[in-house]
C-alpha positions in Angstrom: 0.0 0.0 0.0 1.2 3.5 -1.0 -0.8 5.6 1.2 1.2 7.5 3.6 -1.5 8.6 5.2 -1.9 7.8 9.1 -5.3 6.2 10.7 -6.5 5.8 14.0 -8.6 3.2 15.3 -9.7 2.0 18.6 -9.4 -1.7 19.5 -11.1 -3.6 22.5 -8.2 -5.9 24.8 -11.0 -8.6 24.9 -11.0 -10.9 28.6 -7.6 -13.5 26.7 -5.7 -10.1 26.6 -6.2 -10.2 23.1 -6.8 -7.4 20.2 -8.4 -7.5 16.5 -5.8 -5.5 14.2 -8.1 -3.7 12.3 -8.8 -4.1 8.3 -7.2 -1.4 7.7 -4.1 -1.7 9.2 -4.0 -5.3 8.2 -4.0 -4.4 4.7 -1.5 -1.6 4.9 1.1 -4.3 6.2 -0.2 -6.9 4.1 -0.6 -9.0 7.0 -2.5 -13.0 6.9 -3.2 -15.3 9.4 0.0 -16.8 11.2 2.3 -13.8 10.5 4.2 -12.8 13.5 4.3 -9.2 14.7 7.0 -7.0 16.5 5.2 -5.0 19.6 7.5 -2.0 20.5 6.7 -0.5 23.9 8.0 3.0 25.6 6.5 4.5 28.5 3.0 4.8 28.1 3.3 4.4 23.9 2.8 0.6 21.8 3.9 0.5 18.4 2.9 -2.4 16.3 5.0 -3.6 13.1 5.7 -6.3 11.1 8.2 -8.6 11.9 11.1 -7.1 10.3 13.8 -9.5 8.6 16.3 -7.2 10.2 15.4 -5.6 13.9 18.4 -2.8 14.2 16.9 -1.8 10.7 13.1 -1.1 11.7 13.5 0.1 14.7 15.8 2.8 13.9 14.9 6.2 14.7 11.6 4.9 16.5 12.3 7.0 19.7 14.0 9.8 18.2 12.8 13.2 20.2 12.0 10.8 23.0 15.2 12.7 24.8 15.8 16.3 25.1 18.6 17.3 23.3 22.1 16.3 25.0 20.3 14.0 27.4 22.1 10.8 26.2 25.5 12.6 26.4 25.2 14.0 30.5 24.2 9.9 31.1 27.2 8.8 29.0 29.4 11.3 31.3 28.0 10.3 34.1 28.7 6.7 33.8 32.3 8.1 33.2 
């Protein structure tokens, strides 16, 4: 699928801590029955994608903005 556009929908966690991954987003990943999914979690925030064939690859660049800017390089230093 070529649309770039972002969707939103709500989705129930049913009583088997289960979810339906809605039509939509099932066809934007080309997604069938069996194929495995990667759940990426921060704080408060899930992010659902397809099982990548290369992990370091998808997830790059997920959390960037999550830090304020020289954040990462104080901890560095202060591991130091």
């Amino acid at each position: 699928m070529t649309n770039r556009q972002a969707t939103t929908r709500e989705v129930t966690l049913s009583s088997k801590h289960q979810i339906v991954v809605p039509s939509e987003s099932r066809r934007a990943l080309g997604l069938k029955p069996g194929d495995r999914l990667l759940v990426v979690t921060f704080a408060d925030q899930v992010i659902m994608l397809r099982r990548p064939a290369r992990y370091a690859e998808a997830t790059q660049g997920l959390m960037r903005g999550a830090y304020s800017k020289g954040y990462l390089r104080r901890e560095r230093r202060a591991w130091e």
